[in-house]
C-alpha positions in Angstrom: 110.2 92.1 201.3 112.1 88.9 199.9 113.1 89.1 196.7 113.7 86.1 193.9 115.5 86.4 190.4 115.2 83.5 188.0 118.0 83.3 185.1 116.7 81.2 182.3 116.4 81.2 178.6 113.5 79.3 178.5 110.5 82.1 178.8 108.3 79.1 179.6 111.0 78.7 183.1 110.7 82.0 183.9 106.8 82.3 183.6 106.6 79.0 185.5 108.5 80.0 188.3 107.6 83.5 188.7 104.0 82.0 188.3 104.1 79.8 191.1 105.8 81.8 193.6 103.3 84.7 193.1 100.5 81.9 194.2 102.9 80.7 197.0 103.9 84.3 198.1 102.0 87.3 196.7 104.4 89.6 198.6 107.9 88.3 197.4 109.1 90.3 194.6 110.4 88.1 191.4 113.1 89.3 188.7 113.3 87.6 185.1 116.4 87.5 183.4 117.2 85.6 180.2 121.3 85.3 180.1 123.9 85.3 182.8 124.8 89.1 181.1 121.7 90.5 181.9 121.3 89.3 186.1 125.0 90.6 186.2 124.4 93.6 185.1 121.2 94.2 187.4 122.7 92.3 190.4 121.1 93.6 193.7 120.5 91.6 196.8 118.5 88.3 196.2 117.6 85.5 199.0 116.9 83.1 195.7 118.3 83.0 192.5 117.3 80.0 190.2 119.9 79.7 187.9 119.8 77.8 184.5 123.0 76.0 184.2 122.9 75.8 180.0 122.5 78.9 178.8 123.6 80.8 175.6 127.1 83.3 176.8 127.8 83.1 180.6 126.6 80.0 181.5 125.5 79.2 184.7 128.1 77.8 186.8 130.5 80.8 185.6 127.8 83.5 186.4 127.4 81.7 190.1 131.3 82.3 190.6 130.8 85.8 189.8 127.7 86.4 192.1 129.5 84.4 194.9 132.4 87.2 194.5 130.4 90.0 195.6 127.2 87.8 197.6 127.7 84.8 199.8 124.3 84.6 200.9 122.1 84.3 198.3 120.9 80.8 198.2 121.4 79.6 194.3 119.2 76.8 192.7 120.9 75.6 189.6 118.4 74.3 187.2 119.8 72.0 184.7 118.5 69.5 181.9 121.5 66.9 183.1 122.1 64.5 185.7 125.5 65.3 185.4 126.1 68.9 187.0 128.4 69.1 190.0 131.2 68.7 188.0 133.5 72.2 187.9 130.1 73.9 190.2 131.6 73.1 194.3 132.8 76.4 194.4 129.2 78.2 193.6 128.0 76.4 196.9 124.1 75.8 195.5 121.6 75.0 197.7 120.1 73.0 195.5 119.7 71.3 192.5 116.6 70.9 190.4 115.9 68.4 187.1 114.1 69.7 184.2 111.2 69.5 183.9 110.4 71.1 187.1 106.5 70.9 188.5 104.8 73.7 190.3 104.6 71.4 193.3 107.9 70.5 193.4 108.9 74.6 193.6 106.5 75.3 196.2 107.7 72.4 198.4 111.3 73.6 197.5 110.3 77.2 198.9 108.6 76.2 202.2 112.2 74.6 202.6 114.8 77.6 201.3 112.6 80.2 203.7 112.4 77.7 207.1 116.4 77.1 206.2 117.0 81.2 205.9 115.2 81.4 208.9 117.1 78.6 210.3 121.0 78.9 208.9 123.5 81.3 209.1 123.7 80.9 212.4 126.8 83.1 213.1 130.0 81.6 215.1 132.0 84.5 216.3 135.8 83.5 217.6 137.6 86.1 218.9 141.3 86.3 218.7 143.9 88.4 220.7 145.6 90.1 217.8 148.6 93.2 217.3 145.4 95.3 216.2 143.6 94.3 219.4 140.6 91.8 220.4 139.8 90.8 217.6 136.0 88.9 217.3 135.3 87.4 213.7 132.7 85.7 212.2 133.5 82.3 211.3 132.2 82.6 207.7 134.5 85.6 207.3 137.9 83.9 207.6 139.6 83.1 204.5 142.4 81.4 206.1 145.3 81.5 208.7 149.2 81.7 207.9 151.8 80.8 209.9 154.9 83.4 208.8 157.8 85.2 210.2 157.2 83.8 213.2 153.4 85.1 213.4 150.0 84.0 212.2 148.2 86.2 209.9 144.0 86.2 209.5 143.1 86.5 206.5 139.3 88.1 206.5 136.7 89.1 204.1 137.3 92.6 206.0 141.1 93.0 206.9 144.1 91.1 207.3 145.2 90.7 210.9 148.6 89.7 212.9 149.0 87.0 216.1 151.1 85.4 218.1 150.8 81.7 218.3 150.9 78.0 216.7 149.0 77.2 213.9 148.3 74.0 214.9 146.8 75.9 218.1 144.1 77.7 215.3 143.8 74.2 214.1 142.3 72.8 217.1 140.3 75.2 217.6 138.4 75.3 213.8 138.5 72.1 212.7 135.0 71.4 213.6 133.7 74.9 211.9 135.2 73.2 208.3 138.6 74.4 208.8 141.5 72.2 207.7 145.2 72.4 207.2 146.2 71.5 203.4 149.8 72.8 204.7 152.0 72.4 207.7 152.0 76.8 208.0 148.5 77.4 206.6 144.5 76.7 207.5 141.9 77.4 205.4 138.1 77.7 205.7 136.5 75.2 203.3 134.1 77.9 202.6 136.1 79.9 200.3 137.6 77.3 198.8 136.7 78.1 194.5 139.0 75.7 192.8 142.0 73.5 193.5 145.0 73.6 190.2 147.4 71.1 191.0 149.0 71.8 194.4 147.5 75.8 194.6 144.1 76.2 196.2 142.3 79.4 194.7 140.4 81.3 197.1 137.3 83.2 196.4 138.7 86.2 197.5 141.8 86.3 195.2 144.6 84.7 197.3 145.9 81.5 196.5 148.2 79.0 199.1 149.5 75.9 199.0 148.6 72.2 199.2 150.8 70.2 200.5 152.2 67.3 198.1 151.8 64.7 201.1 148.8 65.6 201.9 147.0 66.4 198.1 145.3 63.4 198.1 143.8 62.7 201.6 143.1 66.6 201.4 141.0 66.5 198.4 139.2 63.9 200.0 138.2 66.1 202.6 136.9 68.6 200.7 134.6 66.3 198.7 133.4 65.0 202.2 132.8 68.9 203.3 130.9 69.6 200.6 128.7 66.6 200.5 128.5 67.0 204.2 127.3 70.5 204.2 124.5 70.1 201.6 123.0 67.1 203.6 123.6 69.2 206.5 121.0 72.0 204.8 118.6 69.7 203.9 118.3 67.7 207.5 118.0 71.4 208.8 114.9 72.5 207.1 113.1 69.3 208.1 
């Protein structure tokens, strides 16, 4: 059974949207919350969460960080009363986007498209790498980043760190086109778990934090903005 949760403090929100996708979907279980607090603190596994971005406490772009730390594959809807949104949100990796007031229609047209691109996406791209722990074979997604030190490269993976021998512009080459990129001349990072750049340090979503090259901070940045503006277009050509 899929299940939905809708974070809003607007009852009106939460009756609309848990309204229409009973009609749409009798069988997909819906969750109400009114504040940030209260979906932390019930978290489970959602495929949806529509998620008010002005709300009393945790707002909504904070209380996306903190649901991408522990779920990276719940699709998030941020619902805002402003046009100006993105701003401080790259990291949460929405799906989507929807302007208040929101009609019925427009949800059910927006769920025929999440559910074809679920069905669709995460299409997994597993590498494998001959490490000191073994054969290594990683998903994609998973990689944090690579390191070049001492002499080796380390993996940095949602699951385990791991050793290699090797260039790192060799692991270059070989991600670039799965949104890799190298910010610095010993490191490469996965654009994916990229939650906030602070003046030449790139935080991670898993903690870590490595450096961007001075040279290359502006074309980098650049890069990033492109990523992410080509990965949401990418979603949205997928589900047509």
């Amino acid at each position: 059974m899929h299940q939905i949760a809708v974070c809003d403090d607007e009852q009106i929100v939460c009756d609309m949207v848990s309204e229409t996708v009973s009609r749409w979907k009798p069988d997909v279980k819906v969750q109400c919350f009114s504040s940030g607090e209260a979906l932390l603190a019930a978290y489970d596994f959602f495929d949806v969460i529509f998620l008010d971005i002005d709300m009393q406490g945790i707002n909504g772009i904070e209380t996306g960080r903190r649901i991408r730390k522990k779920d990276h594959e719940t699709k998030i809807i941020y619902l805002t009363s402003y046009r100006d949104y993105v701003a401080g949100a790259f990291e949460v990796h929405a799906f989507q986007y929807l302007l208040k007031p929101i009609s019925p229609a427009q949800l059910t047209h927006l769920l025929d498209e999440i559910f074809q691109y679920v069905k669709k996406a995460d299409r997994r791209t597993i590498l494998d790498f001959q490490t000191n722990e073994g054969i290594v074979c990683a998903d994609a997604a998973e990689i944090c980043y690579f390191e070049f030190t001492d002499r080796k490269i380390r993996m940095v993976t949602l699951n385990g760190v791991y050793t290699m021998r090797g260039k790192i512009s060799s692991i270059y080459d070989r991600t670039s086109s799965l949104g890799f990129s190298m910010p610095h001349k010993s490191f490469v990072v996965n654009f994916l778990h990229v939650k906030n750049v602070r003046n030449l340090d790139i935080i991670l979503d898993n903690g870590d934090s490595i450096p961007l090259s001075q040279k290359k901070q502006r074309a980098w940045k650049q890069e990033l903005t492109n990523y992410l503006s080509e990965r949401l277009e990418r979603q949205r050509r997928e589900v047509e």
